[in-house]
Each structure stands twice: as C-alpha cells, then as structure tokens.
Biopython code that builds the backbone (N, CA, C, O; Angstrom):
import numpy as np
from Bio.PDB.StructureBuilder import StructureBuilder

atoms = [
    (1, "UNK", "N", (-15.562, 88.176, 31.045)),
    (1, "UNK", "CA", (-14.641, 87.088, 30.833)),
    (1, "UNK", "C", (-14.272, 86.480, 32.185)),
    (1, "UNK", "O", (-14.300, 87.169, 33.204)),
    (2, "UNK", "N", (-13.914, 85.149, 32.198)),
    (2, "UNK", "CA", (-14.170, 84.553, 33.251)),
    (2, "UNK", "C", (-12.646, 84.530, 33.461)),
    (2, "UNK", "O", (-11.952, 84.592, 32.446)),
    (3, "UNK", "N", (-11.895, 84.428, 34.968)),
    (3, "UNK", "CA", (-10.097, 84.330, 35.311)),
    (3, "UNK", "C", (-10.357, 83.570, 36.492)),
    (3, "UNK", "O", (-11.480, 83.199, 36.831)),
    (4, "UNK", "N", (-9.385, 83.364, 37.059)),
    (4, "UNK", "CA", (-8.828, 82.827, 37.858)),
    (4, "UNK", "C", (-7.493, 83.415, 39.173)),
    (4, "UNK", "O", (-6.444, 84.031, 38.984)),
    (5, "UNK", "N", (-7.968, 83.023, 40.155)),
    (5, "UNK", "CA", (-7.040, 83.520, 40.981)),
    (5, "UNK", "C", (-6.849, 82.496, 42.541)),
    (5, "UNK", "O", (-7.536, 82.013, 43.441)),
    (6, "UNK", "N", (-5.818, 82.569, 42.211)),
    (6, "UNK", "CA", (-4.811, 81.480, 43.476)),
    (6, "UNK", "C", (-4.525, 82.672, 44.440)),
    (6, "UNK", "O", (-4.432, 83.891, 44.291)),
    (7, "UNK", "N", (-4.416, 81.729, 45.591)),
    (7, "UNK", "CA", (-4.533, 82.049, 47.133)),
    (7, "UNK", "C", (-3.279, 81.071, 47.973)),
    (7, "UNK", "O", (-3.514, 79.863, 47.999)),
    (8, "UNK", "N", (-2.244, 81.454, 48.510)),
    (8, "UNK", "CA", (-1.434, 80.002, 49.118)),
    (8, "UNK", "C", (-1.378, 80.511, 50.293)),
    (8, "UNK", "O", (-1.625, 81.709, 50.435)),
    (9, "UNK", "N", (-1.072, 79.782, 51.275)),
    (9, "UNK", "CA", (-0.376, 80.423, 53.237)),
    (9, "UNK", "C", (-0.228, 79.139, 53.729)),
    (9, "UNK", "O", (-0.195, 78.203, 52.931)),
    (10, "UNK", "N", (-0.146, 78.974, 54.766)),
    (10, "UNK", "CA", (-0.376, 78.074, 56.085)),
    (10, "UNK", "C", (-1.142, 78.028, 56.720)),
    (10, "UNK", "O", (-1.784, 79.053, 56.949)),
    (11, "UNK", "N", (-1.388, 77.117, 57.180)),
    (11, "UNK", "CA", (-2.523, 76.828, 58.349)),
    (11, "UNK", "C", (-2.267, 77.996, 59.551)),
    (11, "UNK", "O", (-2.973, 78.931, 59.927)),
    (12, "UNK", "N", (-1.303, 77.647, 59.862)),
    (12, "UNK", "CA", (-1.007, 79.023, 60.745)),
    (12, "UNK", "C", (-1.169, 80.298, 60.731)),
    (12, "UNK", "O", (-1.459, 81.014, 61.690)),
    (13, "UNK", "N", (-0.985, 80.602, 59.643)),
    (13, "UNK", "CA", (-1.612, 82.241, 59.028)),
    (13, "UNK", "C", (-2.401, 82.179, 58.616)),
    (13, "UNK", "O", (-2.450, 83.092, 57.792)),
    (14, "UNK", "N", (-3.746, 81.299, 58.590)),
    (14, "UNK", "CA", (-4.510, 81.498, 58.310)),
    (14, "UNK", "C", (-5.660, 82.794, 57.956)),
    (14, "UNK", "O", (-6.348, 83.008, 56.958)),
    (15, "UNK", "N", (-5.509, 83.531, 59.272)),
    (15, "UNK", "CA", (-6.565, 84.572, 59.656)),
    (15, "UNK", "C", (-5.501, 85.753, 58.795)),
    (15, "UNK", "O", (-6.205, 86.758, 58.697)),
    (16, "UNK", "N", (-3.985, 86.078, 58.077)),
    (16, "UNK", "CA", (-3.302, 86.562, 57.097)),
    (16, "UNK", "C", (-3.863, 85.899, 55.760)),
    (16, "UNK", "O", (-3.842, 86.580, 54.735)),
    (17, "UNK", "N", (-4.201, 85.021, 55.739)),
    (17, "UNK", "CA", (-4.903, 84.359, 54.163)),
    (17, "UNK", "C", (-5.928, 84.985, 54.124)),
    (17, "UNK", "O", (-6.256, 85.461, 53.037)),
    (18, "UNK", "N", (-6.705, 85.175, 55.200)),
    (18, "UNK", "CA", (-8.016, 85.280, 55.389)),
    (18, "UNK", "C", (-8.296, 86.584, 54.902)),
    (18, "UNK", "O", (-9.176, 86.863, 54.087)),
    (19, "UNK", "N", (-7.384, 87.485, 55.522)),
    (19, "UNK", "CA", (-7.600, 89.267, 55.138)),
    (19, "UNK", "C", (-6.948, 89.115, 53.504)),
    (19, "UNK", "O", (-7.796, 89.118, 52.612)),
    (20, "UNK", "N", (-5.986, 89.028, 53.230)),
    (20, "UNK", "CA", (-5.554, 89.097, 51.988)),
    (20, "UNK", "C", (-6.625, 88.653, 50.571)),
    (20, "UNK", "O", (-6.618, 89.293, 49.520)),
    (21, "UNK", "N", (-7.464, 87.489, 50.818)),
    (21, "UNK", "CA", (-8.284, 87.381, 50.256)),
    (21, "UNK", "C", (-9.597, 88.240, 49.958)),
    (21, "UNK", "O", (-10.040, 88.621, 48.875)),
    (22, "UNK", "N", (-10.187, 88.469, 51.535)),
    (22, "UNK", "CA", (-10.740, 89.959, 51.362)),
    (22, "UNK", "C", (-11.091, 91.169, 51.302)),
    (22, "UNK", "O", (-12.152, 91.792, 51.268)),
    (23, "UNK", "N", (-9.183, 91.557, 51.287)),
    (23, "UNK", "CA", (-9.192, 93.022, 50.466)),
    (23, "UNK", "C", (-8.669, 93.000, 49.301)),
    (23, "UNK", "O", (-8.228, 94.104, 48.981)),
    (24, "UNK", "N", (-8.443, 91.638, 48.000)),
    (24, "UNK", "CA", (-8.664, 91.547, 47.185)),
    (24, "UNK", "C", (-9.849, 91.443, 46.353)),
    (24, "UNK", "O", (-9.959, 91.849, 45.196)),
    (25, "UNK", "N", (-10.947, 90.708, 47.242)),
    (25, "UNK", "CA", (-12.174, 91.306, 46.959)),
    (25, "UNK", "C", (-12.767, 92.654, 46.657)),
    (25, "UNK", "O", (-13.045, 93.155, 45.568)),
    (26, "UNK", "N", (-12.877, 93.052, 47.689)),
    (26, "UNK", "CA", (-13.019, 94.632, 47.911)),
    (26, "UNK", "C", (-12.499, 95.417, 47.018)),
    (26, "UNK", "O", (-13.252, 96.202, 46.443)),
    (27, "UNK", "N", (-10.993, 95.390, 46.669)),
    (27, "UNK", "CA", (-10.615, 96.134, 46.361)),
    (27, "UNK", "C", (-10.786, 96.024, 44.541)),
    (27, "UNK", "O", (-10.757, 97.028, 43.829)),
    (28, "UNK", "N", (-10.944, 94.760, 44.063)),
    (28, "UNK", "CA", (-11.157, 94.318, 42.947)),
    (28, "UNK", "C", (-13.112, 94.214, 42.056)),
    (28, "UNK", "O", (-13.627, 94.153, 40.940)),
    (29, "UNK", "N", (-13.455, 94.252, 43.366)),
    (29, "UNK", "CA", (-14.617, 94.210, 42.863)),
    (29, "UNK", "C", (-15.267, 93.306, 42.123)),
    (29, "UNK", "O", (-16.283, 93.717, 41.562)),
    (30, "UNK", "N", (-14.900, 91.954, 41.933)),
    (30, "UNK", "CA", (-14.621, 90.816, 41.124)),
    (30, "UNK", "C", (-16.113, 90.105, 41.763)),
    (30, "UNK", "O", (-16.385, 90.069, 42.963)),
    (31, "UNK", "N", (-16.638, 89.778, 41.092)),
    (31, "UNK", "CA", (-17.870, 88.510, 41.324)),
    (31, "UNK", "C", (-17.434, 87.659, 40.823)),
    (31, "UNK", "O", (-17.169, 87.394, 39.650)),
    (32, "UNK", "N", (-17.274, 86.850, 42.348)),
    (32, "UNK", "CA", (-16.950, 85.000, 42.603)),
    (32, "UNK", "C", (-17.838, 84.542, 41.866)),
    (32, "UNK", "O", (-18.997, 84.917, 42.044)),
    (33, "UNK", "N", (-17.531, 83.640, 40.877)),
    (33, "UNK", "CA", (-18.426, 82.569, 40.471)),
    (33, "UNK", "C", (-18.221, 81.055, 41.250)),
    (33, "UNK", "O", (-19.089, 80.183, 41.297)),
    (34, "UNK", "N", (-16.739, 80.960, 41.899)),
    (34, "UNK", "CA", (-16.603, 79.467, 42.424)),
    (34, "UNK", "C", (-15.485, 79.846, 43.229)),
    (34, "UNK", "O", (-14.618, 80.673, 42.945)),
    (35, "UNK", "N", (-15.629, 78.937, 44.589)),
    (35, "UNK", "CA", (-14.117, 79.558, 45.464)),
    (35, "UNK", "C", (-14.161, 77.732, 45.902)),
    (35, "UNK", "O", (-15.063, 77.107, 46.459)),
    (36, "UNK", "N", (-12.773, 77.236, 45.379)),
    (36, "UNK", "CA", (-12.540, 76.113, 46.511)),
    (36, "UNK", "C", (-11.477, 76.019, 47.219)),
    (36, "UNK", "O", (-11.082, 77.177, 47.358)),
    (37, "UNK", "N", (-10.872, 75.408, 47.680)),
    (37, "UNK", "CA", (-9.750, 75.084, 48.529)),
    (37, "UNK", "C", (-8.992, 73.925, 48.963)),
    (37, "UNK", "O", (-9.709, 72.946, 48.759)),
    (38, "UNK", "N", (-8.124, 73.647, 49.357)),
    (38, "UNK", "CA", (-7.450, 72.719, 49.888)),
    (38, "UNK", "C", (-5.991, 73.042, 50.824)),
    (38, "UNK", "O", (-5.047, 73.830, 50.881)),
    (39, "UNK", "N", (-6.640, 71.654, 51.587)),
    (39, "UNK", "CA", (-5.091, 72.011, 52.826)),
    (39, "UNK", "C", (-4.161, 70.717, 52.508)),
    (39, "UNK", "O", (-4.672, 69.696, 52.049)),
    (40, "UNK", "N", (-2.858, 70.806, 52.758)),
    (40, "UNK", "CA", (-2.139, 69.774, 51.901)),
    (40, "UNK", "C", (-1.103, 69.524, 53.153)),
    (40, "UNK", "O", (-0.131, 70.230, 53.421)),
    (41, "UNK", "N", (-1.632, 68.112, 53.999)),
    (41, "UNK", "CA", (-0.922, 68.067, 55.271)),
    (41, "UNK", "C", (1.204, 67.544, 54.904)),
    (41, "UNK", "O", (1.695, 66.668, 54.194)),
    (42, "UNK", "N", (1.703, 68.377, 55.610)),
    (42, "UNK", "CA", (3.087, 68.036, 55.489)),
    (42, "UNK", "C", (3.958, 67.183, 56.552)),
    (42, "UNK", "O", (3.859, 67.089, 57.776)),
    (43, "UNK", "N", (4.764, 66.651, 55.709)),
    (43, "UNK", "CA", (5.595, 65.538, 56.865)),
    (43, "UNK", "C", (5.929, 65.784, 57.690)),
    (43, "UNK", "O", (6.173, 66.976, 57.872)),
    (44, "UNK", "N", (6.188, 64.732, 58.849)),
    (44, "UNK", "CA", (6.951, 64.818, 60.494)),
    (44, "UNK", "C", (7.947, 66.071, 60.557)),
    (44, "UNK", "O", (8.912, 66.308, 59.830)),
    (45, "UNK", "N", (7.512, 66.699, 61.478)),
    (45, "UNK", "CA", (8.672, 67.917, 61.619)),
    (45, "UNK", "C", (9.614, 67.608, 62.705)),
    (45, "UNK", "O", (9.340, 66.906, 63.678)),
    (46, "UNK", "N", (10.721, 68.170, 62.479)),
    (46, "UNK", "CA", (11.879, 66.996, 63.577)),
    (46, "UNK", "C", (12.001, 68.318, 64.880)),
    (46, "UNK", "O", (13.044, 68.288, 65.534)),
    (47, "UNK", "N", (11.031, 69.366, 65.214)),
    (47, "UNK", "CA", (10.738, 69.817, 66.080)),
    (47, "UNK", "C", (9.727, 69.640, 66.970)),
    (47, "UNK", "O", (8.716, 70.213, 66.563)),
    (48, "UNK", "N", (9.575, 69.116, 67.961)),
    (48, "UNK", "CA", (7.909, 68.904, 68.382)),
    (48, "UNK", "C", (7.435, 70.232, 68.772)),
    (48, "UNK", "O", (8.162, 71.067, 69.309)),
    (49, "UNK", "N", (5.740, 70.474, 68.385)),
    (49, "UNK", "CA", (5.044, 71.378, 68.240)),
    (49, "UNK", "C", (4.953, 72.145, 67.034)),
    (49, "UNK", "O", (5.066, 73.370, 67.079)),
    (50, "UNK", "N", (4.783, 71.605, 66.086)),
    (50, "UNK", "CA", (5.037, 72.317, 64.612)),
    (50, "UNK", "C", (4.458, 73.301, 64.490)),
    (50, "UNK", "O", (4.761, 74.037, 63.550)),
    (51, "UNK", "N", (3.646, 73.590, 65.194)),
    (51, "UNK", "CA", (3.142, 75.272, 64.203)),
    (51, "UNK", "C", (2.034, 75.329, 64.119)),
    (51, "UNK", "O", (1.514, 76.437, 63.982)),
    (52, "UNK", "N", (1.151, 74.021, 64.173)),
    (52, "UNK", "CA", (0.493, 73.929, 63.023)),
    (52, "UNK", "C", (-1.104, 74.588, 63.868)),
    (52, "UNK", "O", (-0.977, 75.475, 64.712)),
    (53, "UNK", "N", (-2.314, 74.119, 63.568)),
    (53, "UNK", "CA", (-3.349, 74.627, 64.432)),
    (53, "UNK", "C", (-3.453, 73.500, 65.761)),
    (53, "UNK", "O", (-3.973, 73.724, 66.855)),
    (54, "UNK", "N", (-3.064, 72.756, 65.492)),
    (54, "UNK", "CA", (-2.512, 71.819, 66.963)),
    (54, "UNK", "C", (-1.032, 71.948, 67.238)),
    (54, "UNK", "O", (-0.161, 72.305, 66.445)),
    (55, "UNK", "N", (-0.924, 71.651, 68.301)),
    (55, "UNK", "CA", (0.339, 71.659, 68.977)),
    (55, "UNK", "C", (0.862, 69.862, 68.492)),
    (55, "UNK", "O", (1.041, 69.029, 69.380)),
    (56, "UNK", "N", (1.010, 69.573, 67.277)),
    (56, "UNK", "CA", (1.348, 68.421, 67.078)),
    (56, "UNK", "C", (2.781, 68.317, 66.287)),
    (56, "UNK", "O", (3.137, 69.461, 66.006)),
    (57, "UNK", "N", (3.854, 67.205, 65.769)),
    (57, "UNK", "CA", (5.026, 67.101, 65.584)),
    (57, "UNK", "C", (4.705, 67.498, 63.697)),
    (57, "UNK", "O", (5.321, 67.207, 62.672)),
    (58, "UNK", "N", (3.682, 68.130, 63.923)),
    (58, "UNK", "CA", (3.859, 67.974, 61.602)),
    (58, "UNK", "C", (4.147, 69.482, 61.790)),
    (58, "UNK", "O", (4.086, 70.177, 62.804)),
    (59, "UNK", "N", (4.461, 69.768, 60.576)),
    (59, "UNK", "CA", (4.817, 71.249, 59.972)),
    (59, "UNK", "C", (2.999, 71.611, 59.884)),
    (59, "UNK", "O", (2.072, 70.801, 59.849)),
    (60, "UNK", "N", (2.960, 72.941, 59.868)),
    (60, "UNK", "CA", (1.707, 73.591, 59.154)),
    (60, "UNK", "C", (1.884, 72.863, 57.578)),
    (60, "UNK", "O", (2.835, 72.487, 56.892)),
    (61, "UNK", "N", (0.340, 72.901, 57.436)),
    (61, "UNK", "CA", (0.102, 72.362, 56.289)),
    (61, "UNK", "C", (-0.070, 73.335, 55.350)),
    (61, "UNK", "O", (-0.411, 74.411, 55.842)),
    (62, "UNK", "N", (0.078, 73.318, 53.887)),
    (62, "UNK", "CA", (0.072, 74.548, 53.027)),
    (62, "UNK", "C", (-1.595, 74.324, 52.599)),
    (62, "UNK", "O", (-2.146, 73.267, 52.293)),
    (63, "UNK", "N", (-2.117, 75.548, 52.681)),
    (63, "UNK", "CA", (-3.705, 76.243, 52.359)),
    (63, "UNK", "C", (-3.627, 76.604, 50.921)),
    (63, "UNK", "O", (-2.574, 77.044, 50.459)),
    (64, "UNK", "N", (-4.424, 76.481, 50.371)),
    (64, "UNK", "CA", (-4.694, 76.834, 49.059)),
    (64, "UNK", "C", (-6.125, 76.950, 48.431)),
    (64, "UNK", "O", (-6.836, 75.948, 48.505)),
    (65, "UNK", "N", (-6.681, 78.218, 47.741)),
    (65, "UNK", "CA", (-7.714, 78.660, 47.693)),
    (65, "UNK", "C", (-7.838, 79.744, 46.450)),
    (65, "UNK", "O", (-7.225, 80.808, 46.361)),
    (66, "UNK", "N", (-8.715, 79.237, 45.589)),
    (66, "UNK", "CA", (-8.928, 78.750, 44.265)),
    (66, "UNK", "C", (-10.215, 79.836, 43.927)),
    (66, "UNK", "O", (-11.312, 79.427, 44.304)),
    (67, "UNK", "N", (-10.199, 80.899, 43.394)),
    (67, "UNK", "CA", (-11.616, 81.280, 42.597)),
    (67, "UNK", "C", (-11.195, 81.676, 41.271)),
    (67, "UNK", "O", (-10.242, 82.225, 40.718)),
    (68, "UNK", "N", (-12.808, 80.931, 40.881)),
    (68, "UNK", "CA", (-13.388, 81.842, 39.432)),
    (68, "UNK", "C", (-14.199, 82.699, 39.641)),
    (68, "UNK", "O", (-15.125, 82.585, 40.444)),
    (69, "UNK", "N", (-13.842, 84.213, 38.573)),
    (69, "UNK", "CA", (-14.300, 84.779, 39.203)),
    (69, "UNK", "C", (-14.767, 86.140, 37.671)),
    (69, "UNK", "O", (-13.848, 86.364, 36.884)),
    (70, "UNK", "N", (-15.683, 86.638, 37.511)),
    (70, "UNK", "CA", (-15.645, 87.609, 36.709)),
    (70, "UNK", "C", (-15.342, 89.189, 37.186)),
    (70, "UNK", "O", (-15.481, 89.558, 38.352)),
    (71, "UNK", "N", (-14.985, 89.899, 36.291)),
    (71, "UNK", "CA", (-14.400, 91.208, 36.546)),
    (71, "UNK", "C", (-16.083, 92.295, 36.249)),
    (71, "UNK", "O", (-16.994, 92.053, 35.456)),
    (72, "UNK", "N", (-15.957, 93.365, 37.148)),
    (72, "UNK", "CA", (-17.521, 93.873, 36.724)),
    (72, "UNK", "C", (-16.922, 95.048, 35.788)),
    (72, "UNK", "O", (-17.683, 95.799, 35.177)),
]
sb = StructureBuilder()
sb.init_structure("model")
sb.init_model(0)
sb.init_chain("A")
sb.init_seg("    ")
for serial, (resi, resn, name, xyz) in enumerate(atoms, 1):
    if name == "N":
        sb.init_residue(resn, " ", resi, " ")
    sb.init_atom(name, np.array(xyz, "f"), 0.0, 1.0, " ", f" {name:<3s}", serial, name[0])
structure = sb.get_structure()
C-alpha cells in the first residue's frame, strides 16, 4: 500500500533535515516511489543577515520534502 510522508525545516538546518530524513529511511525500510520538494522563500526580516544560506536581510526559507513511498 502506497503512504505518504512530509518532511519540514529551514534552509538553515538543512544538513538536520537531511539526517532526519535518512534515518527514517533506514530505520523504516520504506521503498521511495517519489521524493519532491520545495523551498518557500519568506519576507524581509527586520534583522540584517537572516539566517538564511546567504548572509541576506530574508528569514530562512521553510524546506519541505514530500515522499511516496511503500512499506516492505
């Protein structure tokens, strides 16, 4: 049977998205049928240097990452 599973972080934590995703793999044992994603840029941050993967005035943008996936 085919499911679904959501993924959210920041641009900034990325390489924390990154592990979390694959020791849910691992640990699930799940064959990906489809993984997509999206980054969803956020408004002027009234701090300069937001966070983000540039040293620019926006907030980190929120990451989001999407599989279908079957259970073995």
């Amino acid at each position: 049977m085919q499911q679904i599973k959501i993924f959210k972080g920041l641009e900034n934590d990325i390489s924390v998205l990154e592990t979390e995703i694959n020791t849910w793999l691992c640990e699930s044992k799940a064959r990906v049928i489809n993984m997509s994603g999206n980054i969803a840029p956020q408004s002027e941050s009234r701090q300069a240097g937001g966070g983000g993967l540039s040293n620019s005035t926006f907030s980190p943008s929120d990451v989001v990452i999407m599989l279908l996936y079957e259970t073995t």
